[in-house]
Structures are given as C-alpha cells and as structure tokens.
N, C-alpha and C positions, 0 to 999 in steps of 0.2 A: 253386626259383629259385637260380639259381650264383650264389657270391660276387661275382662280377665287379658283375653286374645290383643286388646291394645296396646294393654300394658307389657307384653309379651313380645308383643310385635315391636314396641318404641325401644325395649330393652336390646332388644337384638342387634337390629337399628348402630343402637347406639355402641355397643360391643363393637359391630363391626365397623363402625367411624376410629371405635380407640387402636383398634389392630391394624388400621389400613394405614401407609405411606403417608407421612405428611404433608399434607396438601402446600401445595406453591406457595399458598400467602402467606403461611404461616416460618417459610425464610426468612432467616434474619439479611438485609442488607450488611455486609462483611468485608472487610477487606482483608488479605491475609499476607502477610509476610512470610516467604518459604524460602529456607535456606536447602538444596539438594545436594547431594555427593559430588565424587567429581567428574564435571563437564563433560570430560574428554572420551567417557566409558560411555557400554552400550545401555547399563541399567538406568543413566540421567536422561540420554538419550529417545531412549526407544519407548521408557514407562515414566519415568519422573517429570519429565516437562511438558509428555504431551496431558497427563492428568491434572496437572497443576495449571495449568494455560488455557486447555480444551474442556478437559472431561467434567471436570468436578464445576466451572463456571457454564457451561450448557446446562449444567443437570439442575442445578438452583435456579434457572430460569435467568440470568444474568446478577441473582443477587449476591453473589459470593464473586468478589476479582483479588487477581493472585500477582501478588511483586514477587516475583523469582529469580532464585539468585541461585548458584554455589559456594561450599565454604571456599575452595581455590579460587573462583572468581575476586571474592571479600578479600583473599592474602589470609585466612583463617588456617590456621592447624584442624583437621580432623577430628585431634582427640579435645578442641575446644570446643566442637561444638553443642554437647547438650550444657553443659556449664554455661556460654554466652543463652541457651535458651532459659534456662533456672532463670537467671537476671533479667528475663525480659527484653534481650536485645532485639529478639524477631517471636515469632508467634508458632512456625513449624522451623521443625533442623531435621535432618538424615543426616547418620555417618554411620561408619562403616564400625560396630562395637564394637570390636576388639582395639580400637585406637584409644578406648576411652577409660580402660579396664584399670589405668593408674586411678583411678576416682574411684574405680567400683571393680575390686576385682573378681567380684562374683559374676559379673556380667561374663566373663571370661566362660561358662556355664552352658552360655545359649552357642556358641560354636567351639568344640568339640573336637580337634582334628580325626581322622580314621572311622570315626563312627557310625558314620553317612559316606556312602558311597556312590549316591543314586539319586535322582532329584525326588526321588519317593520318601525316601527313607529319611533325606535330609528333612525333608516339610513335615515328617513326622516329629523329626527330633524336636526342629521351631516350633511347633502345636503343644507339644508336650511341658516344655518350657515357657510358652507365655504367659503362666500366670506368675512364675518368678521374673519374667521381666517386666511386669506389667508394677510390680510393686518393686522393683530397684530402679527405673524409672521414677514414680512416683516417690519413693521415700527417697533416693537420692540424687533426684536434678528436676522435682519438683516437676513433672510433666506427664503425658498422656500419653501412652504409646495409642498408635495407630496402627503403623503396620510392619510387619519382618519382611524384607524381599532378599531373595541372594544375588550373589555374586556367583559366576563360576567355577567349580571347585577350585579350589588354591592348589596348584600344580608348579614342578622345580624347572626355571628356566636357570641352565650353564651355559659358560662359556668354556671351561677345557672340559675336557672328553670323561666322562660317567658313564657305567654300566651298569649302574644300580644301586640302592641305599647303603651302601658299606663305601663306595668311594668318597662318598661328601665327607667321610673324615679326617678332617686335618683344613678342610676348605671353607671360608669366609662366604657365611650365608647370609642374606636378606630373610627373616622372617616375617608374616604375616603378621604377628602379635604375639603375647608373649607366651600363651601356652607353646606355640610353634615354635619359638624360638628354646624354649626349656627343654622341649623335645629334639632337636638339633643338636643342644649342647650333649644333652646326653648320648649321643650317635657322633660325640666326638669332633661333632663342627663350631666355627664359631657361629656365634649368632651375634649380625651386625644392624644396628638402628639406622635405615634408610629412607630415606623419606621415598614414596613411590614414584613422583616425578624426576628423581633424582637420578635411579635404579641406572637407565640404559648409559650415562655419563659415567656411573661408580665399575658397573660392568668393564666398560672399555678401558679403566685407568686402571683396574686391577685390587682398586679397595673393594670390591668382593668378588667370588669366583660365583656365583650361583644366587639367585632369586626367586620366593616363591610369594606368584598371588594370582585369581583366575587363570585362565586359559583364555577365557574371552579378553579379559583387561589388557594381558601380557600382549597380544595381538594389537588391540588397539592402540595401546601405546608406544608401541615398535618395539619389545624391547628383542622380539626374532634379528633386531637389527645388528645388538650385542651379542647374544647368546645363541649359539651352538647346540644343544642337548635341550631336550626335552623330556621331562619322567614327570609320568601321568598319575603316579601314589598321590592321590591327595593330603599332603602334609599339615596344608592351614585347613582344611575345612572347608566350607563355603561364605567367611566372611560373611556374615550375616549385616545388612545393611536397616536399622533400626529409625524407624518414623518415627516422631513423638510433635506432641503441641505443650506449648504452656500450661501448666493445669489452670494457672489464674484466667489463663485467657479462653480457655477450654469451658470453664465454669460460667463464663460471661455468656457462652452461648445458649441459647434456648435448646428446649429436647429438640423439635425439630432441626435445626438444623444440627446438631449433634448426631441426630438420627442418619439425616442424609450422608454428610462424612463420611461415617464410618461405615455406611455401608457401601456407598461408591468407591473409597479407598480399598476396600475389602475386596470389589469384582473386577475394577478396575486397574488397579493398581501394582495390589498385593499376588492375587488369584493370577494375573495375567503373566507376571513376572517368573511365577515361580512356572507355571503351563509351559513356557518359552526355555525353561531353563533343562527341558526335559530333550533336548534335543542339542542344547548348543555343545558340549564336550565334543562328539563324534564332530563335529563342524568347526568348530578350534582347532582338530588336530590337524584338519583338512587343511586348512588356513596358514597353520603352522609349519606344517611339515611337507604340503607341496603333493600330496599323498589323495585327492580325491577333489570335490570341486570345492570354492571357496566364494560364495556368493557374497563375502562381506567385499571382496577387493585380490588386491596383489596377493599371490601364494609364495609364501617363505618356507624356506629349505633344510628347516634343522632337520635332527636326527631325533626319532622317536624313539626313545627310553624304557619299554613299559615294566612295571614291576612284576620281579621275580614268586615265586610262591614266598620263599626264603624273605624277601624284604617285607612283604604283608606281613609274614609272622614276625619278623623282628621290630617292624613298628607297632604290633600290638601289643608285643611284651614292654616294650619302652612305654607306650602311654599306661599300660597297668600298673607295672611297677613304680614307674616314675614319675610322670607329666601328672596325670591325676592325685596320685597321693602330692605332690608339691602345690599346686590346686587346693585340696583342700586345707591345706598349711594358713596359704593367705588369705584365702574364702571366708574358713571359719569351718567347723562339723557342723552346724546347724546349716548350714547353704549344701554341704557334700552331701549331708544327709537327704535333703529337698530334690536335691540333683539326682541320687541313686534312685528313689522312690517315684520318680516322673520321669527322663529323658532318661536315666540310665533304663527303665526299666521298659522302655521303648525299645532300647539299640543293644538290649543285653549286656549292660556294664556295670557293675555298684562299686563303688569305690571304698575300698577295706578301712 
C-alpha cells in the first residue's frame, strides 16, 4: 500500500474516532445533585426519576450517580428554584417556568396560552423558542438548559356550574402563571395566587370558584374531588417544565460527558415525555369525567365543558389584543420582537 493511501486511511480512522460516541472511559466519575418538579405528578413520576436514577447512571457505565430530590420534597417554592440553582445550591433544578417569570419575565415567551393546541404544535412552539431560552437561562440564573418537557394542557377545573368562557366572569380564578392570569382578568375574572397544593382546600372554602393547570396534574392531585366542571380550552398552555444545570458546574465537566447528558436527556427524557403527551388529553378526560376507561385508577364524574366556536374566538381576540401586547410591556420589544420572529412565526402570531 503507498504512503499516500495510509495516510488517508489513518486520516479517516481518525475522523471517524472524533464523530463516534464517547467511549466509556472517557466518563467523568460524577456525582449529581437534581432537584425535580412536583412529586406527586405524572411528569416526576413516570420521566424524571426514573432518568435521573436508572437511565442516565446505566448509560455512563456507573460513573455519573444522582441525589434526587423535589423542590416540594425540600419545602422550596417553585418559582425558587433556578435562583437557588445560580447560587450553587444543587447542580440540576426543573420547575415549572411560568413560576419563575417574576425574575425573568421574558421567559413568560416559551408558553404561550392558545397557541398550541396539540402536543404537535406545542413541541413546535418549544423548538422554536429554545434558543431564547437557552440564553435567559444562561444570562439570567446563570445555567445550562438541558431540556423542555410539558405538562398537560392547562385546562379550567370549577366548582359551580360553567357553560363556557363568558361564565368565568365575575369568578375567582386560579391561574397557571401570570400571562393566564392577565388573560382571565381581561374576561372579567379575578385572578387569584394559589399555590397548587393548595387549590382542592381553596376550592372547597370558596376562596376560588375555578382552577386552571394540566388535565393530567388536576387528576392526580384530586382536585375532581372539589370541582364539578371541566372546560378543555386550554387557558395556561402546557406549562412548560424547564431542566437546567449550573453553568459553573456544567463547565466542570469534560465534552464527554457533556456529550452523553445531553444526549440521553434529549431521547430519554425530553423526547419521551413529550411522545406520551400525545395521547394523554383524550385519557384525562376519561379519568375525569367517568366517560371512557381510565387506566390511571378511580374514574371521577365531572361534567365535561367543551369550548364553544364563540369562546375559541373570544380567547383569541383577548390574547391579540390584550395578553400579548401587555407581554410585551414587561418583556421589553426587543424579546416581542424575538418572540414574533420565531414562535410567533411557528403558531401564526406576531405581536403589534
């Protein structure tokens, strides 16, 4: 064989070592500190713990192990948790962005109420927007996003009797975060700060008449226990649940295992959660309503809600006119402008 052909041959060789997977030994030994969402839901449940515990320390061969925790396990707030991650309290945090949007109210951006209807549409709008999350993460709490998963659309659990988006005026709402709630006021309602574990105690005493957050969440946490009515308009969105690592501690790692993370979290994680989320609606309502089977457990018996042509259009004219432009208020035009030009131009929305 002529030198040329060796040289040629060692080149390629070597190409294809730089392209391939990084080899096991080249794991860093790790340990990780991961704070997850709350407990009690199917997204910490079914995706968060078993990745954090199983997936992601098999796949490093043993050398990555993971302390996991929840922020409601800790007695933490929610909207604390990327702030305790800036400081170096733990090494991974998930919470649910919209909790956190007093910090950064741009973040308010990556979920959107009405705009995504569909677990399609939604995972387009989060694709479209992760690179403004990926830098209001980084510029403001100092961290690494990893991954977006959802929650299930945010749908309106009542207790007195609703036939459609025009009744919730005059009644004492739970919003999912605060575009949801600006949107509420504007339709007339109030919009009341509850904390979620709170919700099915506030329902029953009468400090709010109606609640919105998933379909899947509202199930698992009983709140079918307090409320009566069910209206499937997705109001919050799908609460978008945002992963991130410390950047300092993120930097500390080698490309390898950088490499690995991100991509485990990505098929494992991320990918999986949202795949799942393509079916769960039709199965909430099942769940909720008593109305087909309910493979999660006990079937409860509210009354299904569904929106009218008339409330579609009057929640779209509310977020144009209203929620959005107020949005951009606190955002800044330079974020609405970013927003119009990527997610709005995904879901057909730019913001005047």
């Amino acid at each position: 064989m002529n030198r040329t052909l060796i040289t040629l041959s060692a080149a390629s060789l070597l190409a294809a070592g730089l392209a391939a997977p990084a080899a096991a030994q080249d794991i860093q030994e790790v340990e990780l500190s991961v704070v997850g969402s709350w407990s009690g839901l199917p997204l910490h449940k079914q995706f968060e713990r078993p990745f954090w515990t199983e997936t992601l320390p098999q796949a490093s061969g043993g050398k990555i192990t993971v302390n996991l925790t929840t922020f409601d396990q800790m007695g933490v707030k929610g909207g604390d948790v990327y702030r305790l991650l800036d400081e170096g309290v733990f090494d991974v945090g998930m919470t649910v962005a919209d909790y956190t949007v007093a910090d950064a109210p741009e973040l308010e951006g990556l979920d959107v109420p009405l705009v995504a209807t569909d677990p399609a549409d939604a995972r387009a709008m989060v694709e479209a927007a992760r690179p403004m999350v990926e830098d209001i993460m980084r510029d403001r709490f100092g961290s690494k996003l990893l991954a977006i998963a959802p929650y299930p659309p945010q749908v309106v659990f009542c207790k007195p009797e609703i036939a459609g988006l025009k009744d919730l005026e005059g009644l004492k709402v739970r919003g999912s975060g605060r575009m949801t709630t600006k949107f509420l006021e504007a339709l007339g309602a109030s919009g009341v700060n509850v904390d979620f574990s709170e919700v099915p105690g506030a329902l029953e005493r009468g400090v709010i008449d109606c609640a919105i957050t998933g379909s899947g969440s509202g199930y698992s946490a009983g709140w079918w226990e307090s409320a009566d009515y069910l209206m499937t308009l997705p109001l919050g969105g799908w609460d978008a649940v945002v992963t991130a690592m410390n950047l300092e501690r993120w930097e500390s790692l080698n490309a390898a295992t950088q490499e690995l993370i991100q991509s485990q979290i990505a098929e494992h994680f991320e990918a999986a959660a949202w795949d799942a989320a393509a079916g769960n609606l039709e199965v909430d309502i099942a769940c909720l309503t008593g109305k087909g089977e309910c493979p999660a457990g006990e079937s409860a018996g509210m009354t299904l809600v569904e929106p009218s042509e008339a409330d579609t259009e009057t929640a779209n004219r509310v977020l144009r006119e209203t929620v959005l432009p107020e949005w951009k208020e606190r955002a800044g035009a330079e974020w609405a402008q970013r927003w119009s030009d990527s997610v709005g131009a995904v879901v057909g929305v730019t913001i005047d």
